[in-house]
N, C-alpha and C positions, 0 to 999 in steps of 0.2 A: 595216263601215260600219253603224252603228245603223242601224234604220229608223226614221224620222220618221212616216212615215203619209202622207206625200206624194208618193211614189215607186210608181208602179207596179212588181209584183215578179214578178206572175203571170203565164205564158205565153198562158193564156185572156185575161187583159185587154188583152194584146198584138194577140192574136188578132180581140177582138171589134172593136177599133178599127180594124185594118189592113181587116177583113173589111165594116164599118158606119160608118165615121168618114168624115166628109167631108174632104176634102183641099184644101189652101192651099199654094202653094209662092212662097216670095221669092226673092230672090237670090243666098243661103249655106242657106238652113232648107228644108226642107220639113214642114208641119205638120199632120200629123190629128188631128180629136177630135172630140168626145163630149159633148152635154150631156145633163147627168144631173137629179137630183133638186138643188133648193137646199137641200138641209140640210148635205151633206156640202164638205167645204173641196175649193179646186180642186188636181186631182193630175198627177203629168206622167211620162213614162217616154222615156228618150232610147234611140235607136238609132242606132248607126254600125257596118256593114257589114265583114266580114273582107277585102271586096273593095277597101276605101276605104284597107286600110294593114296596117303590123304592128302589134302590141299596143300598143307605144308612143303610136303614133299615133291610134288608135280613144281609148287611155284620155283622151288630151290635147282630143279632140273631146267626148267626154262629160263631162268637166271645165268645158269650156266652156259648153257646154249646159247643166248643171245650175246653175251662176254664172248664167248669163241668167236663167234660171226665177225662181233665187234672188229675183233683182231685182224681177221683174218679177212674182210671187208676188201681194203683198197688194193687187193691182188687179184679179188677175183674176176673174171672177165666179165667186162657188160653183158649184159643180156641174159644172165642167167638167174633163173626164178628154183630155190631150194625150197624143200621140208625138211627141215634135220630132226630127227627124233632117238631118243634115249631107250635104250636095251635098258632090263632091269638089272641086270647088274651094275651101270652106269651110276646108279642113284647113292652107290654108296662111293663111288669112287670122288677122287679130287678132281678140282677143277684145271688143274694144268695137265693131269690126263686127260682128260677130256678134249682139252681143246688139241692138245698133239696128236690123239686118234680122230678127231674133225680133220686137219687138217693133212692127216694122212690119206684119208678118206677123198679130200678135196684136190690133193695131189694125184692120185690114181685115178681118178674121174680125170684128170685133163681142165679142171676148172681154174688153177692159179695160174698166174702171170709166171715167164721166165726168171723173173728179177724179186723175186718174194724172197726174201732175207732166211729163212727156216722156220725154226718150231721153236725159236728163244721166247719164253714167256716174258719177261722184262723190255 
């Protein structure tokens, strides 16, 4: 997987957020983060747990994960560095819930833009 620049890669940044990130939880997501400097673009790093499944299943969660972000990307304010990670109940759930409870999640934090269009998956 290239790296884009928008992916958290490194254990320290993992680290500084589980360690200093404030914490949001919805009803599939749970969300930490970080706001930083406005100059840099908003970055995001998903976790789902060995506890949550077998590979198959982890991969398919951060699959999903990264699709929401995707989406939901060119709203969020610069500067802001996320963890989003998946409740086990999430794992069975679809991925257009998913991303609606993300980005419910990203609206009560104060992290989207005024002019973010909703929760239309299309």
């Amino acid at each position: 997987m290239p790296d884009d620049g928008l992916t958290i890669r490194k254990g320290w940044e993992f680290d500084l957020i589980f360690r200093t990130g404030l914490r949001v939880q919805g009803e599939l997501v749970r969300l930490l983060f970080l706001r930083k400097t406005e100059t840099e673009a908003a970055r995001a790093g998903y976790a789902v747990g060995k506890r949550q499944g077998k590979a198959h299943v982890r991969n398919r969660g951060k699959r999903v994960l990264r699709e929401a972000f995707r989406r939901l990307h060119p709203w969020v304010y610069p500067g802001v560095t996320v963890v989003v990670s998946l409740k086990d109940r999430a794992l069975l759930s679809k991925a257009q819930e998913i991303y609606r409870d993300m980005a419910r999640v990203f609206l009560r934090s104060g992290l989207l833009k005024p002019d973010w269009p909703g929760c239309e998956w299309r």
